[in-house]
C-alpha positions in Angstrom: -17.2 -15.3 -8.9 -18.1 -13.2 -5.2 -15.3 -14.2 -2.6 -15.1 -13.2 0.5 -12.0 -11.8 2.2 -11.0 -12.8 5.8 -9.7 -9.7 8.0 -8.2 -11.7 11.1 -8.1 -8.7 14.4 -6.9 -11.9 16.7 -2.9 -9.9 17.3 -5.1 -6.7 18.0 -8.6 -7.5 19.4 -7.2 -10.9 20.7 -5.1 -8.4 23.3 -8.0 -6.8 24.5 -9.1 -10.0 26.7 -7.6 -9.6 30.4 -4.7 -10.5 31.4 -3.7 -11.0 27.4 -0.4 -10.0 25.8 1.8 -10.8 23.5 5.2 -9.6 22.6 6.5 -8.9 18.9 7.7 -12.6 18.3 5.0 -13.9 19.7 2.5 -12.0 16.9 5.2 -12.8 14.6 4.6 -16.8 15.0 0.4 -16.3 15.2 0.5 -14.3 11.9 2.8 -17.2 10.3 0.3 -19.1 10.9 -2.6 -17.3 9.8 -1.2 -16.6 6.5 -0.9 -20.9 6.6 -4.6 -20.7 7.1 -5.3 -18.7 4.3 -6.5 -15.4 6.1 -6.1 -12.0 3.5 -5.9 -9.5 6.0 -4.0 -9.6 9.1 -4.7 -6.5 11.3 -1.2 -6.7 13.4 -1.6 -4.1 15.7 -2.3 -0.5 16.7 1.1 0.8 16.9 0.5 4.2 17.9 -0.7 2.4 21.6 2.9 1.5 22.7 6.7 0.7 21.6 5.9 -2.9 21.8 2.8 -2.5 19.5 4.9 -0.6 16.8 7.7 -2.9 17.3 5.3 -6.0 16.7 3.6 -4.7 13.4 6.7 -3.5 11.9 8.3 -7.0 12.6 4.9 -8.5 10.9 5.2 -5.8 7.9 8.8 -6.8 7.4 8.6 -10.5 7.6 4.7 -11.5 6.4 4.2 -11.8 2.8 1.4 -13.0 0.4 -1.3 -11.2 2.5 -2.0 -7.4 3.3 -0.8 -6.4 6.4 -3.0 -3.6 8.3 -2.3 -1.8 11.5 -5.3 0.3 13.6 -5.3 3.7 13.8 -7.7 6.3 14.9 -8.2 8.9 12.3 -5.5 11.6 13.5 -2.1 12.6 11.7 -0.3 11.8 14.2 -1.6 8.3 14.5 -1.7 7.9 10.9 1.3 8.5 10.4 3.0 5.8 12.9 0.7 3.4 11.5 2.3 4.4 8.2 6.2 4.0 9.5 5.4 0.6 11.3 3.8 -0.5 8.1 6.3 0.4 5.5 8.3 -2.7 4.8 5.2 -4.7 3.9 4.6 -4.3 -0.2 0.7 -5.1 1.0 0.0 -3.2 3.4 -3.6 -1.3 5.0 -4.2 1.6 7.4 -7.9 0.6 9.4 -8.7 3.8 10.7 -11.5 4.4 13.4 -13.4 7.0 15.1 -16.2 7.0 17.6 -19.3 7.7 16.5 -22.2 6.5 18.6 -24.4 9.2 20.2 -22.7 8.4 23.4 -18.9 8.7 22.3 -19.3 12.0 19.8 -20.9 13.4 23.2 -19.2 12.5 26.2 -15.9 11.6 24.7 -15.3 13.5 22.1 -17.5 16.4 23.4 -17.8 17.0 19.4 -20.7 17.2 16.9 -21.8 14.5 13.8 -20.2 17.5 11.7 -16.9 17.0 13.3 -16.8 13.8 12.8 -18.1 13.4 9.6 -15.2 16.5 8.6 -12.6 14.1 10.9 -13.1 11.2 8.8 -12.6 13.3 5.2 -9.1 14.4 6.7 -7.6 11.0 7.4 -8.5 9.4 4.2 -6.5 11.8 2.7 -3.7 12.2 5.0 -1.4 9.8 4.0 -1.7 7.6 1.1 1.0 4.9 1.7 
């Protein structure tokens, strides 16, 4: 039987809505209660983006079990690798990596071609396998 898996971004998107923040035990209590709810995926953070990020996905990776645990992370080492450290006490955990690749990003942001990105993206899947 096909089921469908819920990722929940609210601890990471959710922050993106002005004037929206919340601190580590805040996320803490909200992913409690996803994982009531029945969500698989909880995407905790993107703890490269501050102390209080890492701080908040770690205290989810350490505390949160029964569901997989991811944190964001754009598709660098350097990134990768924090994601990694703030995941490691979860036994389920995911790295969601990300890079841009609209027309308008690979030019004007990234100042790079599809090549480079395409050649980006086959180095950080196999940076770090956690």
């Amino acid at each position: 039987m096909d089921r469908v898996l819920i990722f929940d971004t609210t601890l990471r998107d959710g922050e993106q809505s002005p004037g929206a923040s919340l601190n580590p035990q805040q996320k803490l209590e909200i992913a409690k209660q996803l994982t009531v709810l029945g969500v698989d995926v909880i995407e905790a953070g993107f703890p490269v983006s501050s102390p209080g990020d890492f701080k908040g996905v770690n205290l989810i990776a350490k505390n949160i079990k029964g569901v997989i645990v991811a944190g964001l992370s754009r598709a660098t080492k350097k990134d990768i690798d924090v994601c990694a450290e703030a995941l490691a006490p979860s036994k389920n955990k995911r790295i969601h990596t990300f890079i841009a690749t609209s027309d308008i990003h690979m030019k004007y942001k990234l100042k790079k071609s599809v090549l480079f990105a395409l050649s980006k993206t086959k180095s950080a899947l196999i940076i770090k396998i956690i």
